[in-house]
Structures are given as structure tokens and as C-alpha cells.
C-alpha positions as CSV (number, residue, x, y, z in Angstrom):
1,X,-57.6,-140.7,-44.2
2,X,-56.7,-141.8,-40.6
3,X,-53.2,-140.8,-41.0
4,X,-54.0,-137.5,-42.7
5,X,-56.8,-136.9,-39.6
6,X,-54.3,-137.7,-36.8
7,X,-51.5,-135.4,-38.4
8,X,-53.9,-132.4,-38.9
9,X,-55.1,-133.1,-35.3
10,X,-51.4,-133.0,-34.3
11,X,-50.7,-129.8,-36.2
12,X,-53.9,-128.0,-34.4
13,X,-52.4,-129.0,-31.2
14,X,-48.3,-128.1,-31.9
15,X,-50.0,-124.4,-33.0
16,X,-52.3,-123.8,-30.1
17,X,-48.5,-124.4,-28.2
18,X,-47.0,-122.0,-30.6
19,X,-49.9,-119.3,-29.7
20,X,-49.5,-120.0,-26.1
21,X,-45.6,-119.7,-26.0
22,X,-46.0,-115.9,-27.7
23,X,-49.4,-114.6,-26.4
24,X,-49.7,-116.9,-23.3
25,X,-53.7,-117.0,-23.0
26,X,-55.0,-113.2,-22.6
27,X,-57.8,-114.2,-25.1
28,X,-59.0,-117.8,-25.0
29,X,-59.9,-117.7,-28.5
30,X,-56.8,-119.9,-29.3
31,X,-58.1,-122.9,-27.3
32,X,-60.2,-123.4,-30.5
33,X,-57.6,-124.9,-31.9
34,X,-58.1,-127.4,-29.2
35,X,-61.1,-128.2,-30.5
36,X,-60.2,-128.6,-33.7
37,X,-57.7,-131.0,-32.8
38,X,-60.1,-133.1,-31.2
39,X,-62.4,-133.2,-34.1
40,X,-59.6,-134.4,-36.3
41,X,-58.5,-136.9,-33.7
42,X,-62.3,-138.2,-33.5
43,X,-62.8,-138.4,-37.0
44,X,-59.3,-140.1,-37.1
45,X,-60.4,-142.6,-35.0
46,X,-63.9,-143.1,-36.9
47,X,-62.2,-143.8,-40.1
48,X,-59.6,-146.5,-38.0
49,X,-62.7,-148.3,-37.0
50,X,-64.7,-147.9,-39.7
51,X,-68.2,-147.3,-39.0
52,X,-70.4,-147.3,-41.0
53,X,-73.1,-144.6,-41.5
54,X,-76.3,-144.5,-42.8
55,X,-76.7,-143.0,-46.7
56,X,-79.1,-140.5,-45.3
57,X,-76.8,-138.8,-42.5
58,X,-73.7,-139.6,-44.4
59,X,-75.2,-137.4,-47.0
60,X,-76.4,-134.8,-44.9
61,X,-73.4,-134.2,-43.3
62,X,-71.4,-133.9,-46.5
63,X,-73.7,-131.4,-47.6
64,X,-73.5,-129.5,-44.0
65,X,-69.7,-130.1,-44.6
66,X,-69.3,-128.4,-48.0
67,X,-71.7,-125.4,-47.5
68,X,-69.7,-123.9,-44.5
69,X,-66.8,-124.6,-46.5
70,X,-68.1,-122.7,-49.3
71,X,-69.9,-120.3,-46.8
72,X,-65.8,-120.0,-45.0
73,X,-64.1,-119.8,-48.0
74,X,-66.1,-116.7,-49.2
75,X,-66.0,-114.7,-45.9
76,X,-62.4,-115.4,-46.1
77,X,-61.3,-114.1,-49.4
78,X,-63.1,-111.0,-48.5
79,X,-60.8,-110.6,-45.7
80,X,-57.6,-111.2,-47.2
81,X,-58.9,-109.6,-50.4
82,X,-59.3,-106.1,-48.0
83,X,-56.2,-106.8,-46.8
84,X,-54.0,-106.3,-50.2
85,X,-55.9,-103.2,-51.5
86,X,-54.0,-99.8,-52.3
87,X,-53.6,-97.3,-50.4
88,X,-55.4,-93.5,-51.1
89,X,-53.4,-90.7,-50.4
90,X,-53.9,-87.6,-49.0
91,X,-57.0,-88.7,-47.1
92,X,-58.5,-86.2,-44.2
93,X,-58.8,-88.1,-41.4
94,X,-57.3,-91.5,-40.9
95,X,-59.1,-93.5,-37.9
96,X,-56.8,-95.9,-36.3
97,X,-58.7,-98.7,-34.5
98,X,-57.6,-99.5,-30.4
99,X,-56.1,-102.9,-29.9
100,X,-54.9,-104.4,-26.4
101,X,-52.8,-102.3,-24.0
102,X,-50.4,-104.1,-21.8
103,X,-50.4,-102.1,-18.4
104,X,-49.1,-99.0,-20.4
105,X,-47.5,-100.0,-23.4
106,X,-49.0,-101.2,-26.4
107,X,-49.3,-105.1,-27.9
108,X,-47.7,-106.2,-30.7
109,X,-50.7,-105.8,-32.3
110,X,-51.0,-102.3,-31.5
111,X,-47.2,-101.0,-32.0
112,X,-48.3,-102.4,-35.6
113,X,-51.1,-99.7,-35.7
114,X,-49.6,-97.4,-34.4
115,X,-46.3,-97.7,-36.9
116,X,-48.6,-97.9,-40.0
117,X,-50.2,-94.5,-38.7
118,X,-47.2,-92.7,-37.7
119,X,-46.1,-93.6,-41.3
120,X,-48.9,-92.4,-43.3
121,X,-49.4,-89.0,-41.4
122,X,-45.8,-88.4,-42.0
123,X,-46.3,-89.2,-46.0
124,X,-49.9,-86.8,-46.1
125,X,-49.0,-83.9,-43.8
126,X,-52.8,-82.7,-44.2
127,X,-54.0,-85.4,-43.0
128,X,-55.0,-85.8,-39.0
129,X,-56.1,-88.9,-36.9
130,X,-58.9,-89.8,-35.0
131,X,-57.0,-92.5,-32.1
132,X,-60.1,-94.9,-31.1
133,X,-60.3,-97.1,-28.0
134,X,-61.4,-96.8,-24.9
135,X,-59.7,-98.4,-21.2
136,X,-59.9,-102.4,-20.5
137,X,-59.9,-103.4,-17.2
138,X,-56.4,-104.9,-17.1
139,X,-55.1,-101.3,-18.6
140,X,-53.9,-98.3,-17.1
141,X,-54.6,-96.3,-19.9
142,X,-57.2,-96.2,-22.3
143,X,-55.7,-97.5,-26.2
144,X,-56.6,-93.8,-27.6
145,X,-54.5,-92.7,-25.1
146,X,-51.7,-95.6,-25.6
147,X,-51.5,-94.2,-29.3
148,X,-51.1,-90.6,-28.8
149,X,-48.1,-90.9,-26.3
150,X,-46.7,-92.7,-28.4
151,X,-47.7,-91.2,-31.5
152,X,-46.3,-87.8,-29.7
153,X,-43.2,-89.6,-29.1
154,X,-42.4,-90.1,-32.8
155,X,-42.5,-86.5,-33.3
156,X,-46.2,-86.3,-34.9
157,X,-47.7,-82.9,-33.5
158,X,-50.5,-83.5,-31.1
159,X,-53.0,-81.0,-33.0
160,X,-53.2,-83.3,-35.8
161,X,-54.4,-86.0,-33.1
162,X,-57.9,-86.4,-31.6
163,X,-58.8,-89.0,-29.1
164,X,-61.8,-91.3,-28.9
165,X,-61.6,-93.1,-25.7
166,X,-65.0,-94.9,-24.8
167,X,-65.1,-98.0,-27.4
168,X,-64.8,-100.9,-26.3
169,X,-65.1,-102.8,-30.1
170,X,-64.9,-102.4,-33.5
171,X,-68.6,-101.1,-34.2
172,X,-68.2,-98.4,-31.0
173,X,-64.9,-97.4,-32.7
174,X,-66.3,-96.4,-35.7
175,X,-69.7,-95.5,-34.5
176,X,-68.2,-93.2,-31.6
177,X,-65.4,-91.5,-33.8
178,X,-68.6,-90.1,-36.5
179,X,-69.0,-86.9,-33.7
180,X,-65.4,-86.1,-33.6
181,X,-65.6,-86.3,-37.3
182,X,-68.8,-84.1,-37.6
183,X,-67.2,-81.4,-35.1
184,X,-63.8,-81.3,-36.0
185,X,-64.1,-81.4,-39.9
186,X,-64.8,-77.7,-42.2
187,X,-65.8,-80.1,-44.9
188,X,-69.6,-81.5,-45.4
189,X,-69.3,-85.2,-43.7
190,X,-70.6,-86.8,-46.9
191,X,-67.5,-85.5,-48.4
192,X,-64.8,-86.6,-46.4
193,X,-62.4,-89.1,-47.4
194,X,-61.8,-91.6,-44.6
195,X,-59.1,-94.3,-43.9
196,X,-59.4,-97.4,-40.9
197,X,-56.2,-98.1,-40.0
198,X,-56.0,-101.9,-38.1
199,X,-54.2,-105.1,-38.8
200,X,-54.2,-106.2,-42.0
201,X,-56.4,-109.5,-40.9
202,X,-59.4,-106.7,-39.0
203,X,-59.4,-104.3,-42.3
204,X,-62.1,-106.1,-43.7
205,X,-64.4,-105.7,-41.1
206,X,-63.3,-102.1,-39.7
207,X,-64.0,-100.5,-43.6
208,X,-67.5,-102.6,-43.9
209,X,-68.9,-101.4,-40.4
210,X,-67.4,-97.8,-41.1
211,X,-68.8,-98.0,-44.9
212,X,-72.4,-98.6,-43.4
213,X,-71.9,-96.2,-40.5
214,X,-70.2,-93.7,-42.3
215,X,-71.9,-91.2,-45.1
216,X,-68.4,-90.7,-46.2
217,X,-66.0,-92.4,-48.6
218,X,-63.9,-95.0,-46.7
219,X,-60.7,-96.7,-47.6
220,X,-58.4,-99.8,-45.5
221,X,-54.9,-99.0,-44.6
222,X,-53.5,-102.4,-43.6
223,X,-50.7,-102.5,-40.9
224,X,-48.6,-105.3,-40.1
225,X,-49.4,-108.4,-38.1
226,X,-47.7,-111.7,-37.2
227,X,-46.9,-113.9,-39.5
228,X,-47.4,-117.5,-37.6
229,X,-50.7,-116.0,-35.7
230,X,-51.9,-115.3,-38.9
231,X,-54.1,-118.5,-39.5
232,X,-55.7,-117.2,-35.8
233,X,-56.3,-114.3,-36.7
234,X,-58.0,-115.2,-39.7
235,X,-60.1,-117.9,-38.5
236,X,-61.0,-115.7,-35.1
237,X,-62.1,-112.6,-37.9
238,X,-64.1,-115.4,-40.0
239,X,-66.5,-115.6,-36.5
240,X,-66.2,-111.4,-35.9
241,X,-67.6,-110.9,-39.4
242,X,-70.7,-113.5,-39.3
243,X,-70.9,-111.8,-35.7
244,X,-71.3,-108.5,-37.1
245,X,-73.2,-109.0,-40.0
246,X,-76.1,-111.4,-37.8
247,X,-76.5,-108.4,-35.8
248,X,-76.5,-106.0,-38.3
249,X,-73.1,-104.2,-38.4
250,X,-72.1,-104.8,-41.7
């Protein structure tokens, strides 16, 4: 157990490099990972000198230990269950979720979104997009905004595009875009077919808050993400769902 402690400590600390050397730290969520590696390097060194706890708190934190693991293993194969489900077609509005801007060009992140949409709007030409997410303070254009031009640029007509640029998260995204919905739509709102576009990691969440939210039938359309961040990004989305659902979101 030391051994396995000290080299799982290790990993957590050769990743958090990995994040920094790609993203640098524009979210601090990563130094986490930090954390974790010092939790496997102090229970690494608990098991080296082998103290010896009570049968009482030995037990309780076994119990502790196994119930969020049970608790963070279910949250997390709703996530990456959401992320593998099949696509609808033909849907009438898809709403494609803001992600960080970078001056004016979109993140990694975002260029994923904004692929994924550019592709299904071009595969359901009756379909038309609601671009959600509003301007950050290190951005010089609001990510609705972000997502149009460059929506625009890949030849997708702007009267198929509507812009929602106030949101600043994922429950303002959704619960902002209902208006444009409401106004822009000839159908009854109950009857609209709806798809979230995000990351395939944020699906999860973006459906479940729309799905409550939304009198309407909702559906995930997963884009792309990063392959090594992917461990991040589910871990940081395990927190953003018990966020959401403590205060009600979900």
C-alpha cells in the first residue's frame, strides 16, 4: 500500500504538470489534483509508519470512504452515460452552451462546440440555434457572439442564428435562452424538440437543468473534448452536478 499510495500521489502530481503545460492556470480547478497528491502522499506515509487506529474511527472512515465512492461512482456514470447517447435529428432549435473566449477567439473547448454545431445545422437544414453566453471579464466579446462569427464564417446563414449574451453559467444559459425560444418559435413551447450542444463531459448537466427548466423535449448533442483533460473534466463536473442539484438546478 505505501508503494501504491506514493505512485498514485506521483501520478496526481505529473497530471496537474500536464494540465498546466496545455491550459496554463485560467481556472484553478486543476490545483485539486494537488491535493490529491498530498492525500496519497499522507496516507503513504501513514501506512510506512504504521499507525495504528482505533476500531471505532478506522471503521467510520471506511464507511465515509466507500459511500462517496459509491455516491462518485453513480454521479459519474450519469455523466459519461449522457455523454454516449444518440443523437435526434431534425430537431428545431439546437442551444449550444458558451465556453471561455480567449480575447476574441474561441478555446479549445469552444471551437469543439462550435464544430459539433456547425455540423449538425448543416445535416438538419430546419433546424436553427440559439448561441448562449454572455462576456467574461478577460473577453472582448461575449461567447454568443464568439460563436456566431464564427459560425457565419463557415457559411451557416445568420437568420438561422439567435444570440443569448447575458449568462454567465450553465443554469443562466438555459434559463435565459426559454424567451428567445418562446418568441422566436410558431410552435406551442411544450412541443418543441430541443438539443444542448456542449462538451461531451458538461452534457449531462446542460440536458438535466434544461429538462427541469424546459417544458419541452430535450436531447444531448455531445461535442468533442480533450482526451488527457478528460479525467479533469470529469472529476471538475462530478462537483458542478452535486452543485447544481444542492441548490436545486437539477
Amino acid at each position: 500500500m505505501v508503494y501504491i499510495c506514493f505512485l498514485l500521489g506521483l501520478v496526481s502530481v505529473l497530471y496537474f504538470l500536464g494540465i498546466w503545460k496545455i491550459t496554463g492556470l485560467s481556472s484553478k480547478f486543476p490545483l485539486i489534483w494537488l491535493f490529491i497528491a498530498s492525500c496519497f502522499f499522507f496516507a503513504g506515509g501513514f501506512f510506512y509508519l504504521k499507525i495504528e487506529l482505533s476500531i471505532v474511527f478506522r471503521m467510520a472512515l471506511e464507511i465515509l470512504g466507500v459511500g462517496f465512492l459509491l455516491f462518485f461512482v453513480w454521479i459519474e456514470y450519469g455523466i459519461i452515460k449522457a455523454m454516449h447517447q444518440r443523437e435526434m435529428k431534425n430537431l428545431d432549435y439546437i442551444v449550444v452552451l458558451g465556453a471561455q473566449v480567449q480575447g476574441n477567439v474561441p478555446s479549445k473547448s469552444l471551437q469543439y462546440r462550435i464544430d459539433r454545431a456547425e455540423k449538425y445545422l448543416r445535416q438538419n437544414e430546419n433546424t436553427r440555434a440559439v448561441l448562449s453566453g454572455g462576456r467574461g471579464t478577460d473577453e472582448e466579446v461575449s461567447e454568443a457572439q464568439c460563436m456566431f462569427l464564427e459560425l457565419c464564417k463557415k457559411g451557416i446563414a445568420s437568420n438561422r442564428l439567435f444570440l443569448e449574451e447575458k449568462s454567465k453559467n450553465t443554469e443562466q444559459n438555459i434559463a435565459f435562452t426559454i424567451p428567445i425560444l418562446q418568441q422566436n418559435s410558431k410552435k406551442n413551447f411544450k412541443d418543441l424538440k430541443v438539443g444542448i450542444v456542449s462538451n461531451g463531459f458538461h452534457i449531462y448537466r446542460g440536458t438535466a437543468i434544461a429538462q427541469k427548466k424546459m417544458c419541452c423535449k430535450v436531447y444531448g448533442i455531445a461535442a468533442k473534448n480533450s482526451v488527457f483533460l478528460q479525467a479533469n473534466y470529469l472529476l471538475r463536473e462530478f462537483f458542478g452536478v452535486v452543485k447544481d442539484r444542492w441548490k436545486g438546478n437539477l
